[in-house]
C-alpha positions in Angstrom: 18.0 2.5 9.4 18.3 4.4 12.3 15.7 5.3 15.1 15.1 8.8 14.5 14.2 8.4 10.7 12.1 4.9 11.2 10.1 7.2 13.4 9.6 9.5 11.1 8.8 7.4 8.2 6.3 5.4 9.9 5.0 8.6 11.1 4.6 9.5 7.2 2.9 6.3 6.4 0.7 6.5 9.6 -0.8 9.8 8.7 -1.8 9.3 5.0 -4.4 7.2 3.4 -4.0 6.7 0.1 -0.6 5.6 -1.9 0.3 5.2 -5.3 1.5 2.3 -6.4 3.4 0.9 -10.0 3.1 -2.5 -11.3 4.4 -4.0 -14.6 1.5 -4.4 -17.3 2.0 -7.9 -19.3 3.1 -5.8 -22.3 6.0 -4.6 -20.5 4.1 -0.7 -19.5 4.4 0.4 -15.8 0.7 1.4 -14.3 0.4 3.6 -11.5 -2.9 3.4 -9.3 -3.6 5.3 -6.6 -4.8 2.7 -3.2 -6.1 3.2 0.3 -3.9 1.1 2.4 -3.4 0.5 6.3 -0.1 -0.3 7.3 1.6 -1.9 11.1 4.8 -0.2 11.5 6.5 -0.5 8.1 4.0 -3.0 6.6 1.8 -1.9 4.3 -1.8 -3.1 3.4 -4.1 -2.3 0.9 -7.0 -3.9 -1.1 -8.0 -4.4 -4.6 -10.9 -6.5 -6.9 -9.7 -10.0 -7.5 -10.3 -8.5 -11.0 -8.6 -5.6 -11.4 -5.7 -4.9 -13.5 -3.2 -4.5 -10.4 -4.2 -7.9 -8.6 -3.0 -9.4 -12.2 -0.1 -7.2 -12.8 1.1 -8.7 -8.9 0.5 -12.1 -10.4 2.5 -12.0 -12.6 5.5 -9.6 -11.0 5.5 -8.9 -7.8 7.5 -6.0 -7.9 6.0 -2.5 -7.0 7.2 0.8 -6.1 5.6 3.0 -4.2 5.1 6.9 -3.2 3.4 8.0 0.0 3.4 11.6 0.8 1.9 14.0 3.2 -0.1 16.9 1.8 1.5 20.4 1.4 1.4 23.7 0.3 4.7 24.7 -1.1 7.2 22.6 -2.9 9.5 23.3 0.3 6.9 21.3 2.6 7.0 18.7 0.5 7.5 15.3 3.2 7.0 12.2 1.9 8.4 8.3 0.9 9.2 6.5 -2.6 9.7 2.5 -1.8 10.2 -0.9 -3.5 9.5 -4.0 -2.8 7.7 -7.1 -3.3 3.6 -7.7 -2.8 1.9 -10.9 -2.2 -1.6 -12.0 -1.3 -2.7 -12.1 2.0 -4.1 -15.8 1.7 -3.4 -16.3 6.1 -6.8 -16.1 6.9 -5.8 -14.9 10.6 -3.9 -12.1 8.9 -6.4 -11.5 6.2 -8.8 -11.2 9.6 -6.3 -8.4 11.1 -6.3 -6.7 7.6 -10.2 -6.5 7.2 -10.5 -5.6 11.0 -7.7 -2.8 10.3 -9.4 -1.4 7.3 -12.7 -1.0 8.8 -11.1 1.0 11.3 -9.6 3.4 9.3 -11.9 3.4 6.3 -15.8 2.7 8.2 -17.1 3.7 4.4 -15.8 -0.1 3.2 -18.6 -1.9 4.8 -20.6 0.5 2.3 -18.3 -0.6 -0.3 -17.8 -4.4 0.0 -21.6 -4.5 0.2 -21.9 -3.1 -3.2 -19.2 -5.0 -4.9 -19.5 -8.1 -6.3 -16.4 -8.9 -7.3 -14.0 -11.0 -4.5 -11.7 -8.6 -3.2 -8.4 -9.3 -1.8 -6.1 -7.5 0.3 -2.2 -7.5 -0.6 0.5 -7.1 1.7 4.1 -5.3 1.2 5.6 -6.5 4.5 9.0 -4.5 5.9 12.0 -6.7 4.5 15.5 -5.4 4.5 15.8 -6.2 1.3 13.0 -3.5 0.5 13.9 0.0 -0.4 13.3 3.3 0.9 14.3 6.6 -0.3 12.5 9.7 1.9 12.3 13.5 1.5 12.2 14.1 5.3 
């Protein structure tokens, strides 16, 4: 990938907050959910409830696909990124550190959040591979 468009992407994925993201049910369905993330450079973070549907869809395939895009007004403004690649849990507790410190950055409201949930959350990562995908309407 060349210079000019990593900029731009990153720029794309810098700028936004929230992402949808598809994960393969057990009975063979695609779900899409819509997650906060925080991202450095071309890795993306994001959370989600030990529980939650997602955290066991990853479990058992960690395949996703992803859109990001930047809001617009007209169809001809329209800016953003459709990737693939694989998720995993952050178990590095250094990293899972970096992630919570990264979050609370971006999102202050989690303390709020974290406080009030009892389930165990966890935070996944999608790290930049070259074996992911991108595709971008730039």
């Amino acid at each position: 990938m060349d210079e000019p468009i990593r900029n731009q992407i990153i720029s794309i994925i810098d700028d936004v907050d929230d992402m949808t993201i598809a994960t393969m049910r057990e009975d063979g369905y695609p779900q899409a959910t819509t997650v906060s993330y925080v991202n450095e450079g071309l890795t993306i973070y994001f959370g989600t409830a030990a529980d939650s549907q997602k955290a066991s869809n990853i479990a058992a395939n960690n395949k996703i696909s992803l859109t990001i895009n930047r809001d617009y007004d007209s169809w001809a403004e329209v800016e953003g990124l459709s990737m693939a690649g694989l998720a995993s849990l952050v178990s590095d507790p250094e990293e899972r550190q970096k992630v919570d410190s990264l979050m609370s950055e971006k999102f202050p409201q989690i303390a709020d959040f974290l406080l009030a949930d009892n389930r165990r959350a966890r935070s996944c990562v999608i790290p930049h591979r070259p074996g992911n995908r991108f595709s971008a309407r730039l």
